[in-house]
N, C-alpha and C positions, 0 to 999 in steps of 0.2 A: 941898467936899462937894456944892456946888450942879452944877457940872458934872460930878463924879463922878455922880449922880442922873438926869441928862439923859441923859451918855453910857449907864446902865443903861438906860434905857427903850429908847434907840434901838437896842439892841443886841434889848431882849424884839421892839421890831418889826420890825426885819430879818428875827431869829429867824421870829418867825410869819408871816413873808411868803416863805418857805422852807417851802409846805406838807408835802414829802417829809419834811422833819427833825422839823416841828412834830409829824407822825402819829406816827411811831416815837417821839419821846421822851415825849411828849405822852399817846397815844391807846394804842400800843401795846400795851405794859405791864396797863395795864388789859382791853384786850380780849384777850389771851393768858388771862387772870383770868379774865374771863366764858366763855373756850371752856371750856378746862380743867374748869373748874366745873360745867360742861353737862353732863359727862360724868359720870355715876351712879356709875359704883363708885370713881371720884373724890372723894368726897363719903362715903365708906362709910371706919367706920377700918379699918386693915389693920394687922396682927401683926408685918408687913414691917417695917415703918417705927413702932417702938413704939408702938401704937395709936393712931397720928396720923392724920391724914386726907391722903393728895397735895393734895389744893388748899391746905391750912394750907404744906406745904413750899411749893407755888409761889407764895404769896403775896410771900415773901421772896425768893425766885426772882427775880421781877418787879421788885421794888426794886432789889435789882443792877442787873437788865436796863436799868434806868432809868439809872445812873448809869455802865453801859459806852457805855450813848447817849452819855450827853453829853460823857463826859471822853477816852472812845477814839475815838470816830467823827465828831462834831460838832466840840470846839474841835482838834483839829488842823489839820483842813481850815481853818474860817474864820481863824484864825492866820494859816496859812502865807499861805492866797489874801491877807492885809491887808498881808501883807509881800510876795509878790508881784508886788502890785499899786502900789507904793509909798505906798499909805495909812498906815503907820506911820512911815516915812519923813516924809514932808510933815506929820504930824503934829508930829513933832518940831522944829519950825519954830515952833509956836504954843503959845498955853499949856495947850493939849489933850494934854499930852505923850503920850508910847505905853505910857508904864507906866501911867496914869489908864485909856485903852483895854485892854490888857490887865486890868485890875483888872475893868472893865465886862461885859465878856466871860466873867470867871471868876463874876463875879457874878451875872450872867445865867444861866449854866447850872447854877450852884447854886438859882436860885429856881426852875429849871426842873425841876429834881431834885425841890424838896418837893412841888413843885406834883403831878406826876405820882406821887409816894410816898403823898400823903395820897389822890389818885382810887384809889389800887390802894388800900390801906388800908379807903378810904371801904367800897369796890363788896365787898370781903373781906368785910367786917363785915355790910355792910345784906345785901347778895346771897345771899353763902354762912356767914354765921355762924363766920366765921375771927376766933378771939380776937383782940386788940387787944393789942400787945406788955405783956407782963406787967411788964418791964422797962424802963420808958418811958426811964429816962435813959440805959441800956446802949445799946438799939436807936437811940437820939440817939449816943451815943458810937461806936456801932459803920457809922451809917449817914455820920458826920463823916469817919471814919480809913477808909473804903471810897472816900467821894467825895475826901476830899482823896490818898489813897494814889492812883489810877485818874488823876485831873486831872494828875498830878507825871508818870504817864508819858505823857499825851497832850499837855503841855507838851514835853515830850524830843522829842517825834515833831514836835512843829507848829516846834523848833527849827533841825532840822537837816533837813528832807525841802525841796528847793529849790520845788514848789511848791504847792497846795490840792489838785491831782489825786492828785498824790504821797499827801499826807495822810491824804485820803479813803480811797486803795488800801491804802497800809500799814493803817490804825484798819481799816479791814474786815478785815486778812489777822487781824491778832490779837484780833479782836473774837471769831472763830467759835470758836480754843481753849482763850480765857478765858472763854467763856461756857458750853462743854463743864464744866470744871472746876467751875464756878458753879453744874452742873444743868438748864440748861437742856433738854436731851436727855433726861439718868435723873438723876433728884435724887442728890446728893451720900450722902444716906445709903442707896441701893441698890447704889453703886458697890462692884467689889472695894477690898477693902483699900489695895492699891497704888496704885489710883488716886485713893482718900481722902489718902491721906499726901500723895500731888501735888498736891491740890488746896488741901492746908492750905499749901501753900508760894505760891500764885498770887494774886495780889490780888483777883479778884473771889472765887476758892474759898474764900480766907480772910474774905472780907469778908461771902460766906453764909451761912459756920460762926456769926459773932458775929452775926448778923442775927437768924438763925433761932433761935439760942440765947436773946438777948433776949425772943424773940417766947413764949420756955415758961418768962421768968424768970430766966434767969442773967444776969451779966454777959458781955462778950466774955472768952473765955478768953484768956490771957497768950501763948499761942502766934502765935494769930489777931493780936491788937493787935500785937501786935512784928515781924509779917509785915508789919503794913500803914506801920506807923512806918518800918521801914526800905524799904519802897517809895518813901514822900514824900521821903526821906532822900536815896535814893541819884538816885532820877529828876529829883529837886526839885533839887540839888545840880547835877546833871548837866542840867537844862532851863535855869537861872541861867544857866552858863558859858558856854553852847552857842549859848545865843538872839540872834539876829541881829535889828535892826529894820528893815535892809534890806540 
């Protein structure tokens, strides 16, 4: 545990010595939250969206956005680049094995995840008066099965892409129509029909439905959750087999 602890930290400093990664996962999220918000009839409820407010949907919005960071775009690349580079390799020589490194890594961009969840959260609440998940343990449940579903296919990706450029390019090409689906363009509830039923099949889409849904009170619905269970499933399954250490 003591070197699993060390290796986390040196992973959070890497991380935040990577100012470009540090902003988007970090900073992003949250100032999307404050433009958004700036915006007046943003702020105003609208009949559209069942007397909600747009800034309450892209509160959870943001949270996703937070967690395509880090599990599509972020750990592919540094993955790949650690095998690449043969630092997973020569690690397995010592008692730093590469699975303790990977463990560090995953652990890393999950504290990275809260950290950045609770600033949108925070800046929602004090800022814009965006209710605080009504459903504290669902939106815990549904933000678990988002980040762990999202991390299972960005393991797939940092397995098999031969190297960190590679990673980076792929987690960008599927960042932009997972994040379509997510809402980030037109919230998920202004979409046509068709393109709602698509979105409840996508990990992030799915992972907005139970997010947002927590956020007025429900649990994640049974569809959502089994969307995301068999993402970890099939990607997790298929990241294990796949992963190379050098």
């Amino acid at each position: 545990m003591r070197i699993f602890a060390k290796l986390t930290l040196t992973e959070i400093r890497l991380f935040l010595r990577e100012p470009v990664a540090a902003f988007f996962v970090l900073v992003f999220p949250t100032l999307l939250v404050i433009i958004l918000g700036s915006i007046p009839s943003f702020r105003e409820p609208s009949a559209d969206i069942g007397g909600r407010r747009v800034i309450d949907l892209y509160v959870s919005i943001a949270v996703v956005l937070t967690l395509a960071m880090v599990a599509i775009q972020v750990a592919p690349a540094v993955l790949a680049t650690y095998r690449e580079r043969g630092v997973l390799r020569r690690l397995a020589t010592t008692p730093v094995s590469p699975l303790k490194m990977l463990g560090a890594q995953l652990a890393m961009n999950g504290i990275a995840a809260v950290v950045s969840t609770t600033l949108v959260l925070a800046v929602g609440r004090i800022v814009f008066d965006v209710r605080l998940a009504q459903q504290f343990a669902g939106f815990v449940l549904a933000f678990l099965l988002t980040l762990a579903g999202t991390l299972a296919i960005g393991l797939f990706v940092a397995a098999v892409v031969p190297s960190g450029k590679t990673g980076n390019a792929i987690g960008t090409v599927l960042f932009f129509p997972l994040m379509f689906f997510a809402g980030l363009w037109t919230p998920r509830e202004v979409m046509p029909e068709i393109l709602q039923r698509i979105a409840d099949f996508t990990p992030l889409g799915a992972g907005q439905r139970a997010l947002s849904e927590a956020m007025t009170g429900s649990w994640p619905n049974l569809l959502s959750a089994t969307v995301l269970v068999g993402y970890l499933a099939v990607f997790g399954f298929a990241a294990v087999r796949s992963f190379r250490w050098s």
